[in-house]
Structure formats: C-alpha cells, structure tokens
Short mmCIF file of the C-alpha atoms (twelve columns), coordinates in Angstrom:
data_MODEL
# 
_entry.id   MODEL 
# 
loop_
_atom_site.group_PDB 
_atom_site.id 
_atom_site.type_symbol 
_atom_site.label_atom_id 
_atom_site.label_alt_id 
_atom_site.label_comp_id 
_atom_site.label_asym_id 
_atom_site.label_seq_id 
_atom_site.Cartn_x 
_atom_site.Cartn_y 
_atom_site.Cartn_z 
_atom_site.pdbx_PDB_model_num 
ATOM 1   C CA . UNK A 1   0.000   0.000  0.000  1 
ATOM 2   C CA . UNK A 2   0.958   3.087  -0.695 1 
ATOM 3   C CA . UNK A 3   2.594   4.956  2.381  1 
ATOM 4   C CA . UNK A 4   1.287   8.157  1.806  1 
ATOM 5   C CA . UNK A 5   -2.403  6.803  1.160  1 
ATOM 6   C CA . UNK A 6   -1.923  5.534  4.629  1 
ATOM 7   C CA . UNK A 7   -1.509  8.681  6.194  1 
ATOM 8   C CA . UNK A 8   -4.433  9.901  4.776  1 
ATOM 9   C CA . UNK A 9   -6.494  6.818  6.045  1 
ATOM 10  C CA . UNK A 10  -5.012  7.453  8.857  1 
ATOM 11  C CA . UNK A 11  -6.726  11.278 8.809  1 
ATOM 12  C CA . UNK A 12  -9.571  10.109 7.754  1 
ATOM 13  C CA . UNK A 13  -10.096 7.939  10.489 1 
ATOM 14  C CA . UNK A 14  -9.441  10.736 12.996 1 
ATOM 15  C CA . UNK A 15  -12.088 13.223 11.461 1 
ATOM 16  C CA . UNK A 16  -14.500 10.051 11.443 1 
ATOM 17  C CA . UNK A 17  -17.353 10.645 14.209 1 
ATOM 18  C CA . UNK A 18  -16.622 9.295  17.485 1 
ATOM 19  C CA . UNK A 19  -13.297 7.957  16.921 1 
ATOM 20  C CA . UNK A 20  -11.437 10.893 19.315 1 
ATOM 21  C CA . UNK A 21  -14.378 11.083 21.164 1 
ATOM 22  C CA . UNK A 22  -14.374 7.181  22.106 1 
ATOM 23  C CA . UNK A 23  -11.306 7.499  23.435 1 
ATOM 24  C CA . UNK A 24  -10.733 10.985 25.440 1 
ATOM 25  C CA . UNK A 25  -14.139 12.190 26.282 1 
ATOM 26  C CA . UNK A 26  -14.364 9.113  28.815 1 
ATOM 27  C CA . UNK A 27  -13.773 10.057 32.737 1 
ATOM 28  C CA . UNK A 28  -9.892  9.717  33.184 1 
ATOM 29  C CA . UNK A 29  -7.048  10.689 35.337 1 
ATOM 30  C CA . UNK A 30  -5.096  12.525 32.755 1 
ATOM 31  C CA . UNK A 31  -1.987  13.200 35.116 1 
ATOM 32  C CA . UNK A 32  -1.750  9.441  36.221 1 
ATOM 33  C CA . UNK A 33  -1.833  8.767  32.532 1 
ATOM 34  C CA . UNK A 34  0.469   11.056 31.061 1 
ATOM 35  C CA . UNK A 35  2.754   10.190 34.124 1 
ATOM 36  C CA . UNK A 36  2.440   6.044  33.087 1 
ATOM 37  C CA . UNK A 37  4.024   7.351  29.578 1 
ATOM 38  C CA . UNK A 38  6.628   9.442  31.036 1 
ATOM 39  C CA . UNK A 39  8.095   6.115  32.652 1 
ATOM 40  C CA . UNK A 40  11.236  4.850  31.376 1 
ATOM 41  C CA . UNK A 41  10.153  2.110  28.980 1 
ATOM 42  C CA . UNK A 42  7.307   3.717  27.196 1 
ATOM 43  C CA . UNK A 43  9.021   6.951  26.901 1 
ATOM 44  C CA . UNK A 44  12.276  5.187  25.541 1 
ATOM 45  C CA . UNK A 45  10.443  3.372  23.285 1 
ATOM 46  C CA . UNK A 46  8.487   6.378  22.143 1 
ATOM 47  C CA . UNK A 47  11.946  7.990  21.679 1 
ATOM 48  C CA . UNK A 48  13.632  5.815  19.898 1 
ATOM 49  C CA . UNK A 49  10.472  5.186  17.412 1 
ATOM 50  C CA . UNK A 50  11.001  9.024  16.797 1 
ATOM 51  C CA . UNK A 51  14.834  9.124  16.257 1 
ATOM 52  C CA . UNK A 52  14.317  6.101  13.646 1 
ATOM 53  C CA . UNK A 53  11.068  7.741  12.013 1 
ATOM 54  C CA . UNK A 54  13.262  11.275 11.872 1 
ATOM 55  C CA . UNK A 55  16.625  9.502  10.180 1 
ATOM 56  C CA . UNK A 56  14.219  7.869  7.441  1 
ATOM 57  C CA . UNK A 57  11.540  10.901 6.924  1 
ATOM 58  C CA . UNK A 58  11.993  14.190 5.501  1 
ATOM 59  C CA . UNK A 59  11.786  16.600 8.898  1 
ATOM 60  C CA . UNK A 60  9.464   19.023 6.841  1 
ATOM 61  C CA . UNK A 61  6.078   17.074 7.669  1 
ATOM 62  C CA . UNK A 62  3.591   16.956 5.232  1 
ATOM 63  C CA . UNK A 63  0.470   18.638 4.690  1 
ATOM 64  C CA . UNK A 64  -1.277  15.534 5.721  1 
ATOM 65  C CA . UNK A 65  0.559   15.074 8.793  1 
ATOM 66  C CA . UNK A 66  0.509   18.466 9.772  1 
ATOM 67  C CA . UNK A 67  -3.752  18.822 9.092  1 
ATOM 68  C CA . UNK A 68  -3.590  15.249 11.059 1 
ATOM 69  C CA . UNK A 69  -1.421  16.848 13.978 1 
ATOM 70  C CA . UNK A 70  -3.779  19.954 14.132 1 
ATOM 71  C CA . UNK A 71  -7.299  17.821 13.756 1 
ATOM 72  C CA . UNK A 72  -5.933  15.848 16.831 1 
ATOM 73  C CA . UNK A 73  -4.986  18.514 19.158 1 
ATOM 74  C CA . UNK A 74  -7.847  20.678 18.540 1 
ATOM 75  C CA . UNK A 75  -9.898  18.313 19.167 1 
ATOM 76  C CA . UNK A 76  -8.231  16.355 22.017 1 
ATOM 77  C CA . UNK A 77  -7.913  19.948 23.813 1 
ATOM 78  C CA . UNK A 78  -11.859 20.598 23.559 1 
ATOM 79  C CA . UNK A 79  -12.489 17.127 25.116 1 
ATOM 80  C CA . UNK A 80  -10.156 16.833 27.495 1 
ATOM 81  C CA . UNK A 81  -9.219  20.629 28.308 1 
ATOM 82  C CA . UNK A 82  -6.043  19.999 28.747 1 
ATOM 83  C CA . UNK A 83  -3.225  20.981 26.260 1 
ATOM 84  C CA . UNK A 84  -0.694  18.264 27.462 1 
ATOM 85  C CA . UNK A 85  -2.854  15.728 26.464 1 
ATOM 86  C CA . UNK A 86  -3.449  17.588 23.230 1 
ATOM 87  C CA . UNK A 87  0.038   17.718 22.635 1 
ATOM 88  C CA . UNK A 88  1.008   14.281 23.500 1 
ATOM 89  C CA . UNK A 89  -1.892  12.653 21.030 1 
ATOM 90  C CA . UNK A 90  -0.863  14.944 18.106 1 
ATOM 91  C CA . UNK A 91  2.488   13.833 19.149 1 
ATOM 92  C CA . UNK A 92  1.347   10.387 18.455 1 
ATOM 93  C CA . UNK A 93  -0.366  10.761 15.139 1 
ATOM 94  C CA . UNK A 94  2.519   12.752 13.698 1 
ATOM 95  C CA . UNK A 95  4.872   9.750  14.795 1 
ATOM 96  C CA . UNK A 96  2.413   7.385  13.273 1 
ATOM 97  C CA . UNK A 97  1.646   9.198  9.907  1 
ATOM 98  C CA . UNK A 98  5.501   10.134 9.544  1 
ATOM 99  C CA . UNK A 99  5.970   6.285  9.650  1 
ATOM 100 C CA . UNK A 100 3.578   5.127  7.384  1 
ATOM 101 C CA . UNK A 101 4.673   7.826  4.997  1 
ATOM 102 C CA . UNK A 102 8.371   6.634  5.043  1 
ATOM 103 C CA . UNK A 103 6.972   3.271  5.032  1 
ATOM 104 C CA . UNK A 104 8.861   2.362  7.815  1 
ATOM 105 C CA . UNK A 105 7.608   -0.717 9.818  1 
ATOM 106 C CA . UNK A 106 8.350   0.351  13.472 1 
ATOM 107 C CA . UNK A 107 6.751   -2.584 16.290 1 
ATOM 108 C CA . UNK A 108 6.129   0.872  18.824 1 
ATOM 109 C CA . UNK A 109 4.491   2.698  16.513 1 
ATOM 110 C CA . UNK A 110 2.052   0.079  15.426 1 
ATOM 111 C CA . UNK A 111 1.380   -0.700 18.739 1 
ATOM 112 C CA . UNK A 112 0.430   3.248  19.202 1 
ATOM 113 C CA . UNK A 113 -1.713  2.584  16.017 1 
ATOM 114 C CA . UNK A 114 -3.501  -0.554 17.246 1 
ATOM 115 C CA . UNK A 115 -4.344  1.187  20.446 1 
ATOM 116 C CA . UNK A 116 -5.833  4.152  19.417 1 
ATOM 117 C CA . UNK A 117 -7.628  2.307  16.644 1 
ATOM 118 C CA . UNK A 118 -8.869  -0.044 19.235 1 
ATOM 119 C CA . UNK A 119 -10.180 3.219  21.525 1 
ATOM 120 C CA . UNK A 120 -7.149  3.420  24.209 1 
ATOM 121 C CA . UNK A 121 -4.942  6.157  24.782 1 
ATOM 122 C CA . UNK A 122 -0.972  4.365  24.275 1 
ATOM 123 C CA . UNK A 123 0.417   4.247  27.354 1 
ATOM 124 C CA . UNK A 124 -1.448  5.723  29.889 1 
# 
C-alpha cells in the first residue's frame, strides 16, 4: 500500500465521528496517565520510534501530517481541556503518519496505532 495513502487513512479515520471522542471524552485521570508514559520504557520506546522515524523521513512534515497533527490537538484539547494531552496525542499521530509515509515498519508505533484504533490512549 501506498505509504502516503496511509496517512491519509489514517486522517480520515481521525475526522470520522466518534473515533477521538471514544477514546478521550471518557472520565480519566489525565496526570496518572500522562505520568504512566513518562516512565522509562514507554518513553524510551516512544523515543527511539522518533529518532528512527526522523533519520528515514523528511523533517518538513507533510500537509497531511501536519492537518492530522492539528485535527488531533484541537480536538483532544476541547475534550479533554487539557493541552498536554493535546500535545502528547498529536504527538502520536505525527509519529504514526511520519511512519507510514516513510513506510517504515516500526513494532512501537504500530502498537500506538492498534491502540488508538482499538479506543485506548498508548500508554497511559
């Protein structure tokens, strides 16, 4: 498949109705989930998915990943109020799109994929 169709799937799936809204609007401890990523195996991992993504992918994102990055933390911020968690979910989706654009196969990153797509925040 072609990498960069998968980024738009990818978009398209986050501007589908409910999908963002499955997983933040439920009742969660945001701290005590942003803290479980901050530990040191997630965050590594999250890391080191980043440093490969960045070595293989042009740093200029694309206009995909950049309307994916800003869908996500708009919306994440009005459900959630809270900009970290904004952040840290367009954080995701950019590392996910950026992969599937560089068609990079990355086990981290599809694991971020699969648990979004399965209505979980990654991590937390």
């Amino acid at each position: 498949m072609n990498p960069l169709h998968r980024s738009s799937q990818i978009l398209s799936k986050v501007e589908s109705k409910g999908f963002l809204e499955g997983i933040f609007a439920l009742d969660t401890d945001w701290d005590a989930a942003l803290d479980a990523r901050d530990s040191g195996t997630f965050d590594e991992a999250w890391s080191a998915s980043d440093a490969q993504v960045l070595s293989a992918h042009d740093s200029t994102e694309s206009s995909v990943v950049l309307s994916l990055r800003e869908t996500v933390f708009k919306r994440v911020l009005s459900l959630t109020g809270s900009s970290e968690v904004a952040g840290y979910a367009s954080d995701d989706f950019g590392l996910i799109a950026k992969a599937a654009e560089a068609g990079l196969n990355i086990p981290f990153v599809d694991g971020l994929w699969n648990s979004y797509r399965d209505g979980f925040f990654p991590g937390g």
